[in-house]
N, C-alpha and C positions, 0 to 999 in steps of 0.2 A: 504493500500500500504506500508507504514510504514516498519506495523509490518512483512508481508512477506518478503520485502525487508531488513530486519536483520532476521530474520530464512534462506534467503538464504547464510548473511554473515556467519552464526554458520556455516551452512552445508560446507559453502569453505573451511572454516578453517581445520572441519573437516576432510573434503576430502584429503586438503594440509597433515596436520597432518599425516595423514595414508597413505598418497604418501613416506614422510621423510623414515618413519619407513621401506617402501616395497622398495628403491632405496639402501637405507644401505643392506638390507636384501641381495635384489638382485645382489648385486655386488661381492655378497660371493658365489653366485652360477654358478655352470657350464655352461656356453654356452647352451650347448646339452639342457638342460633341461629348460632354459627360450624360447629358437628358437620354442620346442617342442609345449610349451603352446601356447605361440604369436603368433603361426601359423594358429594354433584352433582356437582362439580368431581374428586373422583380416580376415579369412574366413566367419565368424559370424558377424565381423561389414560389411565386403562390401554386406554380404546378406539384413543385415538388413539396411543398407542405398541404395541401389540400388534398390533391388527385393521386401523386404516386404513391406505391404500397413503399411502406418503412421494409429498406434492405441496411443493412451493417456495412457491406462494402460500398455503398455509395455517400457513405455521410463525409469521407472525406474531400472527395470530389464535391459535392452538393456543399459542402461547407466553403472550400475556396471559392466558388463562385457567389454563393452568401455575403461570404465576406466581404469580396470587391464590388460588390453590387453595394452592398451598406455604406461601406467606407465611402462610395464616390454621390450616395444620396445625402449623406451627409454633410459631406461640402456643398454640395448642390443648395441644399436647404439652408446650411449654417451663412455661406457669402450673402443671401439676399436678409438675414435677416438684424435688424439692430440689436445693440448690445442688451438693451435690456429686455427684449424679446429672447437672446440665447440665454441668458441670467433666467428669465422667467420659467423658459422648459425645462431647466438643466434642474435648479428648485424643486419644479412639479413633480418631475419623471423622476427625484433620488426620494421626495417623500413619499410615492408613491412604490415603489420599490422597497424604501424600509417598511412600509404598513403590509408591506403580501406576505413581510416574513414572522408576524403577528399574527392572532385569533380574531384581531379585529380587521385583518385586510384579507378575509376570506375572499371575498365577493370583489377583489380587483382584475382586471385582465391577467394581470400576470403572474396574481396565485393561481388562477385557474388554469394559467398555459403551465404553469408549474406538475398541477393536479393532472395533465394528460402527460404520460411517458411516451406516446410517439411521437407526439408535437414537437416536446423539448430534445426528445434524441436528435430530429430535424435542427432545432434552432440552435442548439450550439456548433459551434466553429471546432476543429478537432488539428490536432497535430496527429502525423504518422509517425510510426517505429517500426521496428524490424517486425516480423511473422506478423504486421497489419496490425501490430497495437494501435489503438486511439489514444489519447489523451487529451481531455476536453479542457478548453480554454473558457471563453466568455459565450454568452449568447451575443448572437447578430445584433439585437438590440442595444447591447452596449457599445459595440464598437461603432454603431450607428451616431449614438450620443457621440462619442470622444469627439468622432471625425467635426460636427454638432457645434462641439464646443469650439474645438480649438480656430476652425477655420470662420468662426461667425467673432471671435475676440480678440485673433492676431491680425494685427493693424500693423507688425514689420516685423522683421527675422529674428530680432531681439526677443521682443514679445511673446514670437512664436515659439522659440527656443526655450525661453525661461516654463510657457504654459506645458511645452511637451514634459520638461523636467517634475511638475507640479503633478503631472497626469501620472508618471512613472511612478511616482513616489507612492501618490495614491493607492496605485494597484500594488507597489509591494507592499503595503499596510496592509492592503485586504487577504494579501497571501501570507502575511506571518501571520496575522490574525486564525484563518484557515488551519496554518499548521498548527496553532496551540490548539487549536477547540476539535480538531475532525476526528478525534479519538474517541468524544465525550458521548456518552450512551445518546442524549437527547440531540446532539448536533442535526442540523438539517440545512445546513448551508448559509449564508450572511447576502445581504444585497452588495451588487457589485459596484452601484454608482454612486452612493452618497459620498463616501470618501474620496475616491478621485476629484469627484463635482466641486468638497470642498476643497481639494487642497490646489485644484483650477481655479476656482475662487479667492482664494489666498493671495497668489501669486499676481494675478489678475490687478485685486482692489491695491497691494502692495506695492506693485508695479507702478 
């Protein structure tokens, strides 16, 4: 359990890492041509979360294309939108996220995509390893945020750079966090955005 459970931290990191790199990228690109992709691309996720039958060898495949599909609506959404509009969702969607993992956020979206096991095998993003290990990183949805945040607050390379370090930090919070408690009989996992959110905010109002 351990050792899976850090082949999944490399693979997050990973993942985060190569998100940075594709939200800078994509901020430089025209409109036309991220809407063009992302289009293709969440045609292909609602097929594959809706329509096709849950297989094990496709989630890694079905997960990189997830993932680039998220990461580049992200930007898409986060460029058009004013700061205190990305501040407002980023807020929404971390309080809402810590209430699904209470008694009292039964009745959220995403305790309930939580409550289906083939939805969520779909919606998480996964790392490969040898003989076809998975090792699951973030759901789509989060990476959707990052890309969200960072591209709708970085106003120059500075900015952009400091918000990426605030986002990293974040997520290794959520992963030490992770390794102390995933032992503990009652454990059932921690939401994954309030902390990054804040410590993007941090950085942000600091800045």
């Amino acid at each position: 359990m351990e050792d899976k459970l850090k082949k999944s931290y490399i693979w997050s990191f990973v993942f985060l890492i190569v998100e940075l790199c594709l939200i800078y990228v994509l901020k430089y690109l025209t409109n036309e041509k991220i809407l063009f992709v992302s289009f293709v691309g969440v045609t292909y996720m609602v097929i594959n979360l809706f329509f096709m039958k849950y297989k094990r060898e496709r989630l890694f495949v079905n997960g990189l294309i997830t993932y680039f599909t998220v990461v580049m609506l992200g930007v898409l959404v986060g460029i058009h939108l004013e700061v205190e509009g990305v501040l407002s969702i980023g807020a929404a969607i971390s309080v809402s996220d810590l209430l699904s993992f209470t008694k009292y956020g039964k009745e959220t979206a995403n305790a309930k995509a939580m409550g289906n096991k083939e939805f969520m095998y779909k919606a998480i993003i996964y790392g490969c390893g040898k003989k076809d290990n998975l090792y699951p990183t973030c759901g789509f949805g989060d990476y959707f945020y990052f890309a969200l945040w960072l591209s709708g607050l970085s106003h120059s390379v500075k900015l952009f750079l400091l918000l990426a370090l605030g986002l990293l930090i974040g997520n290794l919070i959520n992963k030490v966090i992770i390794l102390k408690l995933h032992n503990k009989s009652n454990y059932r996992g921690i939401p994954a955005t309030p902390i990054p959110f804040l410590c993007v905010m941090m950085v942000y109002f600091i800045w």
